[in-house]
C-alpha positions as CSV (number, residue, x, y, z in Angstrom):
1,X,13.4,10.0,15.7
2,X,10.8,9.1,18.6
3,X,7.9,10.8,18.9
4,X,4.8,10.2,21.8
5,X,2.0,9.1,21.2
6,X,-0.6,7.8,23.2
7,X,-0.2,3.5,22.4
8,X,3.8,3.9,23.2
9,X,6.0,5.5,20.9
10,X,6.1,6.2,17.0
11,X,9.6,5.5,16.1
12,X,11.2,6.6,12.5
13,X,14.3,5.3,11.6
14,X,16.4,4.2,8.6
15,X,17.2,0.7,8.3
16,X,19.4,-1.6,5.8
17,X,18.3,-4.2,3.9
18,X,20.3,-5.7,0.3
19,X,22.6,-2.7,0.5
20,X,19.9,-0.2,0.9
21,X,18.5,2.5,3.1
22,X,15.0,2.3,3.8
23,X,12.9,4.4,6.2
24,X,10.6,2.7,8.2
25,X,8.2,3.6,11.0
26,X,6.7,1.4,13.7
27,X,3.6,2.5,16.0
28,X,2.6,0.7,19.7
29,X,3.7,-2.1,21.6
30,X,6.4,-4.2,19.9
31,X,5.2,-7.6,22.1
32,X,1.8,-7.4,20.3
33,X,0.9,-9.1,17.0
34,X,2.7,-7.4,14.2
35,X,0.7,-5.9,11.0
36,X,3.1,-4.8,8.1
37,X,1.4,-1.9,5.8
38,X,2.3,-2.1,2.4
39,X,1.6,0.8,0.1
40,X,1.0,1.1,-3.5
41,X,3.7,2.0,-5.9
42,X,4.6,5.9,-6.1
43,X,3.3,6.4,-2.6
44,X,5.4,6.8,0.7
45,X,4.5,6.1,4.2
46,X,2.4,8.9,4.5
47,X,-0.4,7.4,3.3
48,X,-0.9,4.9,5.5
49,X,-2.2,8.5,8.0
50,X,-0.4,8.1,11.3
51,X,-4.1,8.5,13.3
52,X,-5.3,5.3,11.3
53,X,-1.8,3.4,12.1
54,X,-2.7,4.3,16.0
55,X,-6.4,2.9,14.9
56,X,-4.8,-0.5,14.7
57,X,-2.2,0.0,17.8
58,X,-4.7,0.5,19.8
59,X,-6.4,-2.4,18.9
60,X,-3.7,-4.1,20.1
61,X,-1.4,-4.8,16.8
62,X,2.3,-3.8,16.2
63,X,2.4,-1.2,13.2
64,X,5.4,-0.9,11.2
65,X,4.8,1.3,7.8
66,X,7.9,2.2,5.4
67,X,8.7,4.1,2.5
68,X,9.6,2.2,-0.5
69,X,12.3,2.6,-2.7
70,X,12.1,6.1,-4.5
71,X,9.5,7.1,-2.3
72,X,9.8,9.4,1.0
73,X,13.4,9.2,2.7
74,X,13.9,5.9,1.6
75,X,17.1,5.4,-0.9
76,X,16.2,7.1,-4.8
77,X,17.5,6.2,-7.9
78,X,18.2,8.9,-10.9
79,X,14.7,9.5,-12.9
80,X,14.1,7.3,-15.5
81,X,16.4,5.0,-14.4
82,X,15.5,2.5,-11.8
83,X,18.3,0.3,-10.4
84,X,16.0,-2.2,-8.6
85,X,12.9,-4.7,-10.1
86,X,9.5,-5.6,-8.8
87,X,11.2,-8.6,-7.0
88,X,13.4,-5.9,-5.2
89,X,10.6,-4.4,-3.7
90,X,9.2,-7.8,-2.9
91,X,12.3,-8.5,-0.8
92,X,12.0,-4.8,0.6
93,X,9.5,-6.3,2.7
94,X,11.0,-9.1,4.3
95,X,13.9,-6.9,4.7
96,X,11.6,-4.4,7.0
97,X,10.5,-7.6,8.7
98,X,14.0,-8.7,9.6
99,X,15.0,-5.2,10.6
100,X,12.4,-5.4,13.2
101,X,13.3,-8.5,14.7
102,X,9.9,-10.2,13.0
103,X,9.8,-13.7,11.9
104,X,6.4,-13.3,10.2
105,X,3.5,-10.9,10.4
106,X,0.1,-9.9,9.0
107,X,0.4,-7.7,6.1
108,X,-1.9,-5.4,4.7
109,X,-1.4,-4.1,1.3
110,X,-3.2,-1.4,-1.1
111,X,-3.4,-0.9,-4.4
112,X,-0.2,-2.3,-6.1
113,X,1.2,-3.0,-2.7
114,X,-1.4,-5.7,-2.6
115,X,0.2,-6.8,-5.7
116,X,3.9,-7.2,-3.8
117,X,2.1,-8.9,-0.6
118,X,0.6,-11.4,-2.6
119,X,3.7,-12.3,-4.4
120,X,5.1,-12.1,-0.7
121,X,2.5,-14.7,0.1
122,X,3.6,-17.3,-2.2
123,X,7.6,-16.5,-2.4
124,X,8.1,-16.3,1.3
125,X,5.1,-17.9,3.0
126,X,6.2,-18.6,6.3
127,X,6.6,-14.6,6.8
128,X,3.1,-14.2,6.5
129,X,1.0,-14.8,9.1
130,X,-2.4,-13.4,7.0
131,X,-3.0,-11.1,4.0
132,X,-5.4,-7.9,4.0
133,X,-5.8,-7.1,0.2
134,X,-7.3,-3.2,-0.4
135,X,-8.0,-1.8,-3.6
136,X,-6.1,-4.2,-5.7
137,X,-6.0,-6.7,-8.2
138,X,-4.6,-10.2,-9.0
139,X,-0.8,-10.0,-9.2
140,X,-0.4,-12.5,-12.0
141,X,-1.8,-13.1,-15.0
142,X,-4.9,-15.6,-15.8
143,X,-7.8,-16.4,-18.0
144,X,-10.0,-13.8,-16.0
145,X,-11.9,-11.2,-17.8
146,X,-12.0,-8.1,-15.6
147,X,-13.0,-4.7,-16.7
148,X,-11.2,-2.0,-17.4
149,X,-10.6,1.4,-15.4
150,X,-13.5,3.6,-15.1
151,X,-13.7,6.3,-18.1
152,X,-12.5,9.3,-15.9
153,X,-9.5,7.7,-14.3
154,X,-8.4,7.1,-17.7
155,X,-8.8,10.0,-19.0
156,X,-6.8,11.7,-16.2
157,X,-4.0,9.3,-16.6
158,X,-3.9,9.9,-20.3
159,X,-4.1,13.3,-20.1
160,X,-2.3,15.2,-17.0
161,X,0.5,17.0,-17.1
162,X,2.5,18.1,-14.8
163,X,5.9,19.6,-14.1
164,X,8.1,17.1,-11.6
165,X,10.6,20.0,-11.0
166,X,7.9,22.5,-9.9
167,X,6.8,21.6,-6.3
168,X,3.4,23.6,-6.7
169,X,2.7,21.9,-10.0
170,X,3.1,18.4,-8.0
171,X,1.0,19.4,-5.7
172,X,-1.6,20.1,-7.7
173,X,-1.3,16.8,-10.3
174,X,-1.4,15.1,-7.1
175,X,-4.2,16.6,-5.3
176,X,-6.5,15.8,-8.6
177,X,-5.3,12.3,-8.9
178,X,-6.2,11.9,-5.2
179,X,-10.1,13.3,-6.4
180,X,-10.1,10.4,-9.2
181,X,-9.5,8.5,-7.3
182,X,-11.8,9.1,-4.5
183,X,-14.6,7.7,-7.7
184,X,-16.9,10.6,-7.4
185,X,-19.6,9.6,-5.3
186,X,-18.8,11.0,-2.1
187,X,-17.4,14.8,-1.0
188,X,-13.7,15.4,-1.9
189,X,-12.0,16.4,1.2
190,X,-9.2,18.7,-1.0
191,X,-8.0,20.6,2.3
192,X,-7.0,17.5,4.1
193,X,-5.7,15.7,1.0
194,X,-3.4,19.0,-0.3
195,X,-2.4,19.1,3.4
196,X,-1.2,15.5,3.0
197,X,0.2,15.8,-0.4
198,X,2.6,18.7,0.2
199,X,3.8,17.3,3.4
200,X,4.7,14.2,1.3
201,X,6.4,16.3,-1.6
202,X,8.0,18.5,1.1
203,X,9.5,14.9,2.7
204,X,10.8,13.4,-0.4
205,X,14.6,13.0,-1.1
206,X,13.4,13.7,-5.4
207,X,10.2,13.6,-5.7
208,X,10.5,13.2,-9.2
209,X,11.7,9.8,-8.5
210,X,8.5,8.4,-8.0
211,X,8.1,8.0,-11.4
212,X,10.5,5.0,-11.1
213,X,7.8,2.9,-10.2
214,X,5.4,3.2,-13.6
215,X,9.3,1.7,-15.8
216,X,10.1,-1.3,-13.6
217,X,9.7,-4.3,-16.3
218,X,7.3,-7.2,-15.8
219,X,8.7,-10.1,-13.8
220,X,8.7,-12.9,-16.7
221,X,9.9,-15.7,-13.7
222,X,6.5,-18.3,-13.0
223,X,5.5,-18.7,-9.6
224,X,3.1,-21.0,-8.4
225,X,-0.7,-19.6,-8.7
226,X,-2.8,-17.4,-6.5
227,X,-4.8,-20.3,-5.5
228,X,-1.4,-21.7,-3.7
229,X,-2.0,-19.0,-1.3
230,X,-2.1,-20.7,3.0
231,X,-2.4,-17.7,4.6
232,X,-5.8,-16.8,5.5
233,X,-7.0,-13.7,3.9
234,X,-9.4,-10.9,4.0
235,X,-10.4,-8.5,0.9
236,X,-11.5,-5.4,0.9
237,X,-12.6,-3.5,-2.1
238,X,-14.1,0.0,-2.7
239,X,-17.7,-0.4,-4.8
240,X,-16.7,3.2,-6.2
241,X,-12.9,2.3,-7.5
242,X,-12.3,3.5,-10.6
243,X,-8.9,2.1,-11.0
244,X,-9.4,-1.2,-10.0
245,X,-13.3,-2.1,-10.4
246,X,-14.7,-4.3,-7.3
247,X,-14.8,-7.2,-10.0
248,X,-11.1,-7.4,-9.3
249,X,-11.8,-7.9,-5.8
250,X,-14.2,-10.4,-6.4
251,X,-11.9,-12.4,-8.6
252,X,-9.2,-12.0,-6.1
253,X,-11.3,-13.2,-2.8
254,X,-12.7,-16.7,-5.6
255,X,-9.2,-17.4,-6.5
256,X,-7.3,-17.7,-3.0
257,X,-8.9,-20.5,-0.9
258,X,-10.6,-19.7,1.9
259,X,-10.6,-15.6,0.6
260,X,-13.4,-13.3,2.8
261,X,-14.6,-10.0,0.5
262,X,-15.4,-6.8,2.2
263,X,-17.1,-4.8,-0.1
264,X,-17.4,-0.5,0.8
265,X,-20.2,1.0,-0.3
266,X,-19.7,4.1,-2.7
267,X,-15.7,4.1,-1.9
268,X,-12.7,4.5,-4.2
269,X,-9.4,3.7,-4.8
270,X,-7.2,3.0,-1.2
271,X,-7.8,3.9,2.4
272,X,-10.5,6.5,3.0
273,X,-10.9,8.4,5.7
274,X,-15.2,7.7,6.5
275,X,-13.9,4.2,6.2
276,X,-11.1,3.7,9.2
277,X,-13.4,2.5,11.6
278,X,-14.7,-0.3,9.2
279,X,-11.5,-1.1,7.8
280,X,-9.5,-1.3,10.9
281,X,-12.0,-3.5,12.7
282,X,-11.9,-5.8,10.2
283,X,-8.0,-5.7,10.2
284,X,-8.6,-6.3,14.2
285,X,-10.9,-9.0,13.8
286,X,-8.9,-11.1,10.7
287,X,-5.7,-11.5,12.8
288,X,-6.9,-11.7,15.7
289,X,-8.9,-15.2,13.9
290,X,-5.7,-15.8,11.3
């Protein structure tokens, strides 16, 4: 699938990668300086929003997104039964990498995708050229005492139900997920966000599948610590986050040497909307330095 736009074209397509079909989309000028977008767990392509991914092609940057594994088109496994680990999706990014012909790139990550670029960082460091961290957290474990998620989001997470085989009922757990984690102190733009949410149920092989994500077992293998981390890195943390408190940014931008923090006033949880312009001009400006 090709589809104009105006920095080149937007191609779709399904690649291969340890036996697997994943979908991937790139954005711009494939002779410019790649940028990889990583999403959190559960979450396709979709919300990395295709006007932000021309944002950063027109800045100049190659954009590849992609859906992970039981997310979007990309391959899904049975409910409840997940036939890959954390390390597979690890390698899922290197695999999108070599699909696209890319020795290394800059990759941004949010949420838990943070987590998987920085274990990208330190298990395949030469394919990392520098690390944007959004939203996120340190990937493993330490002496660090960081707060817990705000009151609400827990309560949401603790409490919601909703019905995986009923599209509507998807729909609606996830549009009130999405106003969680927004953190309350700015409007909630539910139009927009239900407009984005069905299109992403509507998309999915099983939506159901996305649950997959939440039963993948913790990776018990050591690896050497954050503070091993080369590649020049930027973070950028929400004041407003509810899942991830901006401590966690913090302890993430004192632990990797060298570590800039870009703190949002009065954001939440991922990549908002009122914050594309500040977010992507820091993207711009990182690798264009890295």
């Amino acid at each position: 699938m090709i589809v104009s736009s105006g920095v080149g074209p937007m191609v779709e397509r399904m690649i291969e990668t340890a036996g697997v079909e994943l979908c991937a989309e790139s954005f711009g000028d494939p002779d410019d300086p790649p940028v990889l977008l990583v999403m959190g767990i559960g979450a396709s392509m979709l919300w990395w929003e295709e006007d932000f991914c021309r944002m950063l092609a027109e800045g100049g940057r190659f954009v590849v997104r992609y859906d992970h594994r039981d997310t979007g088109r990309s391959v899904t496994y049975e409910p409840g039964r997940p036939g890959y680990t954390g390390d597979d999706l690890v390698s899922d990014a290197v695999g999108v990498l070599d699909a696209h012909g890319l020795p290394a790139a800059h990759v941004v990550g949010v949420s838990a995708g943070g987590g998987i670029t920085q274990l990208l960082a330190l298990d395949f460091p030469e394919r990392v050229l520098s690390l944007v961290l959004i939203s996120t957290s340190p990937a493993l474990p330490g002496d660090r005492a960081l707060p817990p998620a705000s009151r609400e989001y827990a309560r949401f997470v603790s409490s919601a139900t909703v019905d995986w085989s009923d599209a509507e009922s998807v729909i609606g757990y996830l549009v009130e997920y999405s106003r969680v984690l927004g953190g309350g102190r700015r409007p909630f733009d539910e139009a927009r966000i239900r407009a984005l949410v069905r299109r992403d149920v509507e998309r999915a092989r099983d939506v159901a599948a996305q649950q997959n994500h939440d039963l993948l077992p913790e990776e018990d293998r050591r690896r050497a610590p954050l503070s091993s981390i080369a590649a020049p890195t930027l973070v950028i943390h929400g004041t407003a986050d509810p899942a991830f408190p901006v401590e966690h940014g913090e302890a993430l931008a004192e632990e990797i040497p060298g570590a800039r923090l870009l703190r949002l006033p009065d954001a939440g949880h991922g990549v908002e909307r009122p914050d594309w312009e500040t977010i992507v001009r820091a993207i711009l400006d990182h690798t264009a330095t890295a």
